[in-house]
C-alpha positions as CSV (number, residue, x, y, z in Angstrom):
1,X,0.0,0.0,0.0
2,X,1.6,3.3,-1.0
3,X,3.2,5.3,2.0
4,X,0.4,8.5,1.0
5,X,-2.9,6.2,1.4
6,X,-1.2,4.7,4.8
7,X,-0.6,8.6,5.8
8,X,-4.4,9.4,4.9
9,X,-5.7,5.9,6.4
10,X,-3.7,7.3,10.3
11,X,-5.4,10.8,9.9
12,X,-8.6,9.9,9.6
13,X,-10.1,8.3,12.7
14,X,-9.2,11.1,15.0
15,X,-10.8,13.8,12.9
16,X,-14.0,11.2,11.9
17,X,-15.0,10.6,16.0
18,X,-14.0,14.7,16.4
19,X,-17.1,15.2,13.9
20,X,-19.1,12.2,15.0
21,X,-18.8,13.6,18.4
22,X,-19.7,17.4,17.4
23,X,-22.6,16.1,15.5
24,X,-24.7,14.0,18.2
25,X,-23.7,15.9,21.1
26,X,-25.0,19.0,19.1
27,X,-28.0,17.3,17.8
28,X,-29.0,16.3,21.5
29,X,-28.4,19.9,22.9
30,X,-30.3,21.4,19.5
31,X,-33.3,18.9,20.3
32,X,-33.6,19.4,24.3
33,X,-34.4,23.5,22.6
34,X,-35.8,22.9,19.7
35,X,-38.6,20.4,20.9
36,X,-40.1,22.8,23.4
37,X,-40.1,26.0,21.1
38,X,-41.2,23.6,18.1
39,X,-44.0,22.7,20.3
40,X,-44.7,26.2,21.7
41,X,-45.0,27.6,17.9
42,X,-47.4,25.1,16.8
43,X,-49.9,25.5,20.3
44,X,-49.6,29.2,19.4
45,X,-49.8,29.2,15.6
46,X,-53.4,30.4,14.2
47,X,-53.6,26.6,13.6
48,X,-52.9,25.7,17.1
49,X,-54.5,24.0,20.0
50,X,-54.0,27.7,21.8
51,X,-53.5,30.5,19.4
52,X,-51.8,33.5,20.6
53,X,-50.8,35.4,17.7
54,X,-48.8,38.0,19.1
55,X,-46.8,35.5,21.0
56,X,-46.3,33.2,17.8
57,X,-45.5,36.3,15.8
58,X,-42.8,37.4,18.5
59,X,-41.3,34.0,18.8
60,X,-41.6,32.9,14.8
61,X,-39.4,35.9,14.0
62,X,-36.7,35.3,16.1
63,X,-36.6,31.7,15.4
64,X,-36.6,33.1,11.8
65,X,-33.9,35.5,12.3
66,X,-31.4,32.6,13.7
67,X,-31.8,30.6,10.8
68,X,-30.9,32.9,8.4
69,X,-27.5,33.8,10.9
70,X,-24.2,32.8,8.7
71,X,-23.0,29.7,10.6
72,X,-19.3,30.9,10.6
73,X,-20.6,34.4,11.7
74,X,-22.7,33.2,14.5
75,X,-19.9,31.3,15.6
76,X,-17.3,34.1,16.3
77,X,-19.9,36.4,17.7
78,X,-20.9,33.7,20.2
79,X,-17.0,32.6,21.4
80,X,-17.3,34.9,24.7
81,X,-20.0,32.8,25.5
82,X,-19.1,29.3,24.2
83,X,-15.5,30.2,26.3
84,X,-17.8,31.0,29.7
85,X,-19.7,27.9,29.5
86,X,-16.7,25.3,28.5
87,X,-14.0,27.3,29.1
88,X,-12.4,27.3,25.5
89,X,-13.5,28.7,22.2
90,X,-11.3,26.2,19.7
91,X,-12.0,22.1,19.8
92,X,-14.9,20.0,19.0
93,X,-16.5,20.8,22.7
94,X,-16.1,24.4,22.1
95,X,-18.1,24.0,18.9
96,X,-21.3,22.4,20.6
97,X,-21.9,25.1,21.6
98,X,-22.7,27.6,18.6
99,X,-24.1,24.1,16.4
100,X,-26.4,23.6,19.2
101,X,-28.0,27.0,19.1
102,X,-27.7,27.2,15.4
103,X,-30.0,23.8,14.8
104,X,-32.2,24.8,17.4
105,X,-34.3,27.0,15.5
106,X,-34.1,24.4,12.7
107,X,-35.1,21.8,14.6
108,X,-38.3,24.2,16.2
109,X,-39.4,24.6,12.5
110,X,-39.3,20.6,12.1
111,X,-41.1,20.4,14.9
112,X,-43.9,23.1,14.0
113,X,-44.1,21.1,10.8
114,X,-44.3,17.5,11.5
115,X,-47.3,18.6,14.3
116,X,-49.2,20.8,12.2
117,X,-49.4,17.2,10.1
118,X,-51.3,15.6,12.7
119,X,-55.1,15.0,11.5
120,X,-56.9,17.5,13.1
121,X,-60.1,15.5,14.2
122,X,-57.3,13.3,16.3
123,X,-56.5,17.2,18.0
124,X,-60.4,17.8,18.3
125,X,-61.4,14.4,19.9
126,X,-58.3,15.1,22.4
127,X,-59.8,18.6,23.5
128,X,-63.4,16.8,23.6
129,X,-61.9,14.3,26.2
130,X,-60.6,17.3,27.9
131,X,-57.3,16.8,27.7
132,X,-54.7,19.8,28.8
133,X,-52.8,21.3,25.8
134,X,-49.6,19.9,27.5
135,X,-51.1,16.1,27.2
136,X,-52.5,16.9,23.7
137,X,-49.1,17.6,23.1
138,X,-47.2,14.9,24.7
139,X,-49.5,12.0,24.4
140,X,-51.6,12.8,20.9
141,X,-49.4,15.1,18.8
142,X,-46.0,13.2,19.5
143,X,-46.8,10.0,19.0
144,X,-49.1,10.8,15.5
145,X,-46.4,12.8,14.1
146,X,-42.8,10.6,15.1
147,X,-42.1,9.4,11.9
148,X,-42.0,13.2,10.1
149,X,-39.8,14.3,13.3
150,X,-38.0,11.0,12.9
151,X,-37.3,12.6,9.4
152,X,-36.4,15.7,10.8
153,X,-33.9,14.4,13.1
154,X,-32.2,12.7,10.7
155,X,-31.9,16.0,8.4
156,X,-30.8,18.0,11.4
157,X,-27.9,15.6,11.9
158,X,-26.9,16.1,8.1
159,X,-26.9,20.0,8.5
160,X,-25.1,19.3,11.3
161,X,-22.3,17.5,9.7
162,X,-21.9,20.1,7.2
163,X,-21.9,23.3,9.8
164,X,-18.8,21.1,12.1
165,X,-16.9,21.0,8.4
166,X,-17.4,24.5,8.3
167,X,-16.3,25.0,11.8
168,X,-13.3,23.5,11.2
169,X,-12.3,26.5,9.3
170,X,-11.4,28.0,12.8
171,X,-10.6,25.8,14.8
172,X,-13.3,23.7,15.6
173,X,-11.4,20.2,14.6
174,X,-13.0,17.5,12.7
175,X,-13.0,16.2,9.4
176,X,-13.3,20.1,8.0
177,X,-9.9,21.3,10.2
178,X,-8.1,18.2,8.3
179,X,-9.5,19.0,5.0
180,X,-8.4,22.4,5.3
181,X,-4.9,22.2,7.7
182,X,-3.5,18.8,5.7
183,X,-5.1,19.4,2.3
184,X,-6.1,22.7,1.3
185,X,-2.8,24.4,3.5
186,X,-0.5,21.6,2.6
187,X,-1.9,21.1,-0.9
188,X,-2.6,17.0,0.0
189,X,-5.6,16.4,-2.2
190,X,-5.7,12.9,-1.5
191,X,-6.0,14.2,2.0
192,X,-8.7,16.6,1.2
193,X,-10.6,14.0,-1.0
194,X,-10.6,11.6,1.6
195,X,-12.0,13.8,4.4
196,X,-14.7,14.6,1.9
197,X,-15.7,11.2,1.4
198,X,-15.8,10.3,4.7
199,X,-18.3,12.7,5.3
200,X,-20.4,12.0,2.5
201,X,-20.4,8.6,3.9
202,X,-21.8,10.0,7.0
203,X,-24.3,11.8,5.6
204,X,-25.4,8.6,3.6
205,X,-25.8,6.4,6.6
206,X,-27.8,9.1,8.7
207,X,-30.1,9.0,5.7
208,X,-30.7,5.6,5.2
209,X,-31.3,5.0,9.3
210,X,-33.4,8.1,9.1
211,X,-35.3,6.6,6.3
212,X,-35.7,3.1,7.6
213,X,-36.8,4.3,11.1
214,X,-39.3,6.5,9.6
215,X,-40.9,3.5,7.1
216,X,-40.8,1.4,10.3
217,X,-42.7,3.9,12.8
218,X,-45.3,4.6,9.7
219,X,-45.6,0.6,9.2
220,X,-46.9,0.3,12.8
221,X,-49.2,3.5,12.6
C-alpha cells in the first residue's frame, strides 16, 4: 500500500470521532431547545390548540432570524459565550456550543411542521376528552407525528455534519480542520478528498437510518 494512502488511512479516525462527536452531542443539545419552542410555535400558531398570535408572531421571527444567521458568523460572535460555558473557544467541545443554538431554530421549524401534520379530528377528539394542551401535546401530537420528526432528526444531523466541516475553518477540529490544515494548506488532495468522502459517507448512513426508522414507525401507525 503506498506510504500516502497509509498517511491518509492514520489521519482519519481522529478527525471522523471529532465530527461524530460534534454532530450528536450538538443534535442532543439542538433537540432538548428545539422540541419545546417547536411545540410552543405550533400551540400558538393560528392553527394551534392555543392561538396566541402576538406571541407566535414574536417567537416565529426570532426563530426566523437565527436561521438565516451565517453559521461561521454566528460562531465568532458567540466565542465569549461558548468560552464562559466550557471554558475554550477552539475544539470540538467548544463548537457544541454555537451548532447547538444554530440547529435549534431548525429543529423548532421541524417540529412546527411535522405537528401541524397531525389529522386534526385526532387534535379535536383530544380537546373533547378534555385533555390539557400539554397532554394533547405529549400524548396525541407526538406519537401521530414521530415518523416526520424521525425525518427531521435525521436532516438536522446532516446540516449538522456540514456546519462542524465548516467549523473547522477555525478551529473547531474535525474532518473540516483536516480538509483544510492537511489538504487545502498543505496542498494533499488525497487528503482533502478523503475527508470529503468520509463525510459523504456520514451523511449517507444518517439518511438511510433516518429513512428506515421512519418506514418502520409509519408501518406500525
Amino acid at each position: 500500500m503506498p506510504d500516502e494512502v497509509m498517511n491518509v488511512l492514520r489521519l482519519l479516525p481522529k478527525p471522523t470521532y471529532e465530527t461524530i462527536y460534534m454532530t450528536f452531542a450538538s443534535t442532543f443539545f439542538a433537540c432538548l431547545m428545539g422540541l419545546p419552542l417547536g411545540a410552543f410555535l405550533y400551540s400558538a400558531s393560528p392553527v394551534g390548540v392555543r392561538p396566541r398570535r402576538a406571541a407566535y408572531a414574536l417567537v416565529s421571527r426570532i426563530v426566523n432570524a437565527l436561521r438565516s444567521f451565517p453559521f461561521l458568523i454566528l460562531m465568532i460572535a458567540l466565542i465569549p459565550f461558548t468560552r464562559f460555558i466550557v471554558g475554550t473557544s477552539i475544539g470540538p467541545t467548544a463548537v457544541i456550543v454555537p451548532l447547538s443554538i444554530a440547529a435549534a431554530p431548525f429543529v423548532a421549524r421541524l417540529v412546527e411542521a411535522a405537528l401541524s401534520e397531525v389529522d386534526v379530528g385526532i387534535v379535536t377528539a383530544a380537546i373533547a376528552m378534555g385533555s390539557t394542551n400539554f397532554q394533547i401535546i405529549r400524548k396525541v401530537l407526538i406519537p401521530e407525528a414521530m415518523p416526520a420528526l424521525v425525518s427531521g432528526l435525521a436532516l438536522t444531523i446532516i446540516n449538522l455534519i456540514g456546519y462542524s466541516a465548516m467549523a473547522g475553518a477555525i478551529g473547531g477540529g474535525g474532518l473540516g480542520a483536516l480538509a483544510i490544515n492537511y489538504g487545502y494548506y498543505r496542498f494533499r488532495t488525497g487528503i482533502m478528498a478523503a475527508a470529503v468522502i468520509v463525510i459523504l459517507l456520514l451523511v449517507e448512513v444518517v439518511q438511510l437510518a433516518g429513512t428506515l426508522a421512519s418506514r418502520k414507525l409509519l408501518s406500525k401507525m
